[in-house]
C-alpha positions in Angstrom: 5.6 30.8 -2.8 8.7 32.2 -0.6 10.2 29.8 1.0 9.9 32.3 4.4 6.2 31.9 4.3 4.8 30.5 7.3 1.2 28.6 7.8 -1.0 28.6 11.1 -2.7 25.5 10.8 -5.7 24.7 12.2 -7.0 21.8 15.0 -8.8 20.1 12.4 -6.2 19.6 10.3 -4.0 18.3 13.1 -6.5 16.1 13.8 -7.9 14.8 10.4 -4.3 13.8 9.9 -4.6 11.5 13.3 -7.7 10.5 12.5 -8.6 6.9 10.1 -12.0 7.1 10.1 -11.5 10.0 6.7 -8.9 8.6 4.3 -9.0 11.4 2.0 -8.6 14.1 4.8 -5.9 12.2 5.9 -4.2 11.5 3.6 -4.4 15.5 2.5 -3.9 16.9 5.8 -0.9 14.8 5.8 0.7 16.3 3.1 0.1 19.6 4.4 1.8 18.9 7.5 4.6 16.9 5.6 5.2 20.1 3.5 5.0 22.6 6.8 7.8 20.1 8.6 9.9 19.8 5.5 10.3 23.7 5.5 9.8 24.9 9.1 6.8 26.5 8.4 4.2 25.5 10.4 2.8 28.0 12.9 0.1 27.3 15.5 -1.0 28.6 19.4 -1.3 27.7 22.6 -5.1 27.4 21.7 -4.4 24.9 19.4 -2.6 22.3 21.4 -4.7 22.6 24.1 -7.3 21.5 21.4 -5.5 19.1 19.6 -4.7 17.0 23.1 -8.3 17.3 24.2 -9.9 16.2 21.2 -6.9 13.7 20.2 -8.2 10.5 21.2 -11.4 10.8 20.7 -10.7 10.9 16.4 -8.0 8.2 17.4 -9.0 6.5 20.3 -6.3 3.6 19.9 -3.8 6.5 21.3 -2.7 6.4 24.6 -2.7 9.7 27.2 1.1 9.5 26.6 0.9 9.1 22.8 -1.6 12.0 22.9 0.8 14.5 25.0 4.0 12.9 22.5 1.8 14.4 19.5 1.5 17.9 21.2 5.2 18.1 22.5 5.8 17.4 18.9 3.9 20.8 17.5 5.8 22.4 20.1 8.6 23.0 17.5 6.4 24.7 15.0 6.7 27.8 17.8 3.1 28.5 19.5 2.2 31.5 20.0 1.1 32.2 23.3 -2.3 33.8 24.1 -1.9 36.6 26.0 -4.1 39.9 26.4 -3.0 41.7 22.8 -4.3 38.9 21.4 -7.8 38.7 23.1 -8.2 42.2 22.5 -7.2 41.7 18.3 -9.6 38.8 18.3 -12.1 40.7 19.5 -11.4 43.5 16.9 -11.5 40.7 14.4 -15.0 39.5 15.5 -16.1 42.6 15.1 -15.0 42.5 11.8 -15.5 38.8 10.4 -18.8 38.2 12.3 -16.4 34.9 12.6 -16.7 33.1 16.3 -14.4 34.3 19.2 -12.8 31.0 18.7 -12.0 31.2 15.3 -10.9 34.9 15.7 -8.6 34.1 18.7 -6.8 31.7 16.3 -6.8 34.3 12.9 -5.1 36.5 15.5 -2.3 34.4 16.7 -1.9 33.3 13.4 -1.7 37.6 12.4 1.0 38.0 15.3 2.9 35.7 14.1 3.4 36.9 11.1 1.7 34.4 9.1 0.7 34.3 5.3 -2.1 31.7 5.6 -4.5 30.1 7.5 -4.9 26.3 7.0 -8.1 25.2 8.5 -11.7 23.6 6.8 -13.9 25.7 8.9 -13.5 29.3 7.1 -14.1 30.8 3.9 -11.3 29.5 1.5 -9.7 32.3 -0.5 -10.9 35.3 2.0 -8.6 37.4 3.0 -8.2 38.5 6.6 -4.9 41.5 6.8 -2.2 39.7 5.4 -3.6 36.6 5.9 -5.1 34.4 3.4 -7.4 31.3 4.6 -7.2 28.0 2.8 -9.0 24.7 3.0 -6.4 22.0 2.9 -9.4 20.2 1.1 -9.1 22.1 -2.0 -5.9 23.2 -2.7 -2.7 21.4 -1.8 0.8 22.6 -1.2 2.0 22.5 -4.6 -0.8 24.5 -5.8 -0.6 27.3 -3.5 0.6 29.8 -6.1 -2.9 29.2 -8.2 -4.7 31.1 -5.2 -2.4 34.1 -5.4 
């Protein structure tokens, strides 16, 4: 995989790596996020962080409010996209096209404008293609193997 490629990634994955209660997730999600620091390739959206610091502590409820904002200021670095009207109005499109939820849309088309080459989340079809984009469970494949699903 070229080093250039870049991975929107999911909530749940932000989450599951937070979150003890799912070892295995963990511990995979982890290394997804390990590998997207480790080559500035982690993508996400506004959307995202906004989710990630609602739902935060309750997978993790041992975090403080401040600990919880300290996790999002830290995904502030992988670039959010912002959600603006274009995107809306692609997610929409995509909707149309996925028969996926507006939710899950919204994010496949931040992820779309940003140029990304995957999508790393559990809730979508792995392996389907959406554009250029390629959707991936961080539950079956793991960063190493990423050129198997090619």
């Amino acid at each position: 995989m070229p080093i250039e490629s870049t991975v929107f990634v999911d909530t749940n994955v932000l989450l599951y790596a937070q979150d003890p209660r799912s070892p295995a997730k963990q511990g995979h999600a982890a290394q997804w996020l390990a590998w997207c620091w480790s080559g500035q390739r982690g993508r996400i959206s506004s959307q995202v962080l906004n989710e990630v610091y609602v739902n935060l502590r309750k997978v993790a409820p041992t975090l403080s409010a401040q600990q919880a904002r300290d996790v999002v200021r830290r995904y502030r670095n992988w670039k959010p996209w912002l959600v603006d009207d274009a995107t809306v109005d692609h997610a929409w499109v995509l909707q149309d096209e996925t028969a996926y939820s507006y939710w899950d849309c919204l994010m496949l088309a931040s992820a779309l404008h940003q140029g990304c080459r995957y999508l790393l989340t559990e809730d979508l079809q792995h392996g389907r293609k959406v554009d250029n984009l390629t959707i991936i469970s961080p539950f079956v494949v793991l960063p190493q193997d990423l050129g198997m699903i090619e």
